[in-house]
C-alpha positions, -999 to +999 in steps of 0.1 A: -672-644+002-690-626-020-685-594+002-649-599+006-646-597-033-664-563-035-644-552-004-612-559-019-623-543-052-632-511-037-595-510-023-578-519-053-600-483-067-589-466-038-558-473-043-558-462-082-568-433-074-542-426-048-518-436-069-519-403-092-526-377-064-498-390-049-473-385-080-490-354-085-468-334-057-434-345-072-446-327-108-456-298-091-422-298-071-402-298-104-422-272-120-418-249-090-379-257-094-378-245-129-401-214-118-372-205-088-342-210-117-360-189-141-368-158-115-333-165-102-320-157-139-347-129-146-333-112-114-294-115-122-309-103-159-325-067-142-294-068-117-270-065-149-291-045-164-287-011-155-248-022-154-251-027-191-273+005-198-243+027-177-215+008-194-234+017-226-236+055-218-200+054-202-188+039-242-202+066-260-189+094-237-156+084-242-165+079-279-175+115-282-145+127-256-115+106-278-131+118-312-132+157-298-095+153-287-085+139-316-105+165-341-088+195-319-057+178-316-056+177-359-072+209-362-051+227-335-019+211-356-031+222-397-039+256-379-005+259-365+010+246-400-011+274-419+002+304-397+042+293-403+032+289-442+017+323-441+049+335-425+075+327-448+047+334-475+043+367-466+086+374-469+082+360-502+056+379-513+073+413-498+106+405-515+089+395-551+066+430-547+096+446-546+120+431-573+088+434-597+085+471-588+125+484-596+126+457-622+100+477-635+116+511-634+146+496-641+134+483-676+120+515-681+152+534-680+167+504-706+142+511-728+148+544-732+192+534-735+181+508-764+163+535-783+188+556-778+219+532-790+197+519-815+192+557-832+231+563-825+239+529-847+215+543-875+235+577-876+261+561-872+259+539-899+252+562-925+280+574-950+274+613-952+256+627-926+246+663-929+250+692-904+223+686-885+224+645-879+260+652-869+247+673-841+216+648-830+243+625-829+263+641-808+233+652-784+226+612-787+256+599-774+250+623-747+217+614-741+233+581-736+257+581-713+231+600-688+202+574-698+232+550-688+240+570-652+201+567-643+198+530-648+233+531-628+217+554-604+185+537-603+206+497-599+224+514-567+191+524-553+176+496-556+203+483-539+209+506-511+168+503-506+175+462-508+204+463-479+182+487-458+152+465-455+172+430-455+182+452-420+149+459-411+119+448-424+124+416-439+145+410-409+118+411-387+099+389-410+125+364-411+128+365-377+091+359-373+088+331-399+116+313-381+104+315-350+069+307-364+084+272-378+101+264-347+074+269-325+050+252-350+071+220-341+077+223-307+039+228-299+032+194-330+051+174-307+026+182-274-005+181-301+007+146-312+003+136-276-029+145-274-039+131-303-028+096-291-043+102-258-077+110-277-072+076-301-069+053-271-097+070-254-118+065-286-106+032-290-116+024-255-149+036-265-159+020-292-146-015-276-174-009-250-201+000-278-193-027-299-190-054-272-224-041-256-247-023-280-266-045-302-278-040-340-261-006-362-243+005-334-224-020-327-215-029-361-205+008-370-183+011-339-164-025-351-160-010-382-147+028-372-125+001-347-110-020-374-103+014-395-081+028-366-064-003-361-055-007-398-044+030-402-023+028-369-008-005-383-004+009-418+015+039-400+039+016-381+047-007-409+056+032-430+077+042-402+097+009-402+103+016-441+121+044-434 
């Protein structure tokens, strides 16, 4: 009886120790189960990877492409601007040289009329005049009507020299300026393509940085994003005023 006891005993021990080693494999099943799910995701992780990295680089190219097209596009357009100012400047500047120059000579030779009526009123003016006033007045009133022929003389040149160049040389430049401002706004119209062209592709750009990059860059490119947005609306709502 006595034996049957420890027999049954040494079974019940057997079988507590069984009892763990044979829960032990299910744990270690589950554990190996979370280690496949985690390598599974580490592997789509370095599989997206180099996709993110090249969508990254592909971004900032077109960053640095729509912000070059859009810079030359501006630049190409003030440049244009400045070359038709600097034609119809340059008529205006010939045409002021040259009424300041015969204004010039022109005042010169009224000068020398004033001084002369102004001497011929003083003679003029007096009661008695001896011998020899009489006669400067006479040489005075002389003196002016030829003082008065120069300035005549001097008016039609500057006149026939006015008609000549209006023919000529300040044609050409009105020509030039003209054509200058027309072709200034036929080429604005092409530039203004290209500037869009270069927005969207900067646009485009920063949505890729800013929806991939992490930290500054991202931030910055949201921010140079919602500055183009707001300008472009701010520019919509300005032409609707209108």
């Amino acid at each position: 009886m006595a034996e049957k006891d420890a027999a049954k005993k040494s079974d019940a021990k057997e079988e507590a120790v069984a009892a763990p080693a044979a829960k032990e494999p299910a744990g270690a099943s589950a554990k190996e189960a979370i280690a496949d799910v985690s390598e599974h995701i580490a592997h789509i992780g370095d599989t997206l990877s180099p996709l993110k990295r090249y969508s990254t680089v592909a971004g900032r190219l077109l960053v640095v492409v729509g912000l070059f097209v859009v810079v030359l596009a501006r630049g190409c357009d003030a440049v244009g601007a400045r070359k038709a100012a600097a034609a119809q400047a340059r008529l205006a500047v010939e045409r002021n040289e040259f009424d300041d120059d015969w204004k010039a000579t022109i005042e010169d030779k009224q000068e020398d009329v004033d001084d002369t009526q102004k001497r011929i009123n003083e003679l003029e003016a007096k009661a008695e005049r001896t011998e020899a006033e009489n006669k400067e007045l006479e040489d005075k009133r002389k003196d002016l009507e030829n003082q008065r022929k120069a300035v005549r003389d001097k008016q039609k040149e500057r006149d026939d020299a006015r008609e000549k160049l209006q023919k000529g040389y300040w044609r050409d430049l009105e020509i030039t300026a003209r054509d200058a401002r027309s072709k200034q706004q036929i080429k604005a119209a092409g530039r203004e393509g290209w500037f869009v062209f270069g927005t969207v592709v900067l646009v485009f750009g920063l949505l890729i940085v800013g929806s991939i990059a992490q930290g500054p860059e991202r931030w910055l490119s949201l921010v140079v994003l919602a500055i183009i947005v707001l300008s472009y609306y701010r520019a919509i709502v300005a032409v609707g005023g209108m």
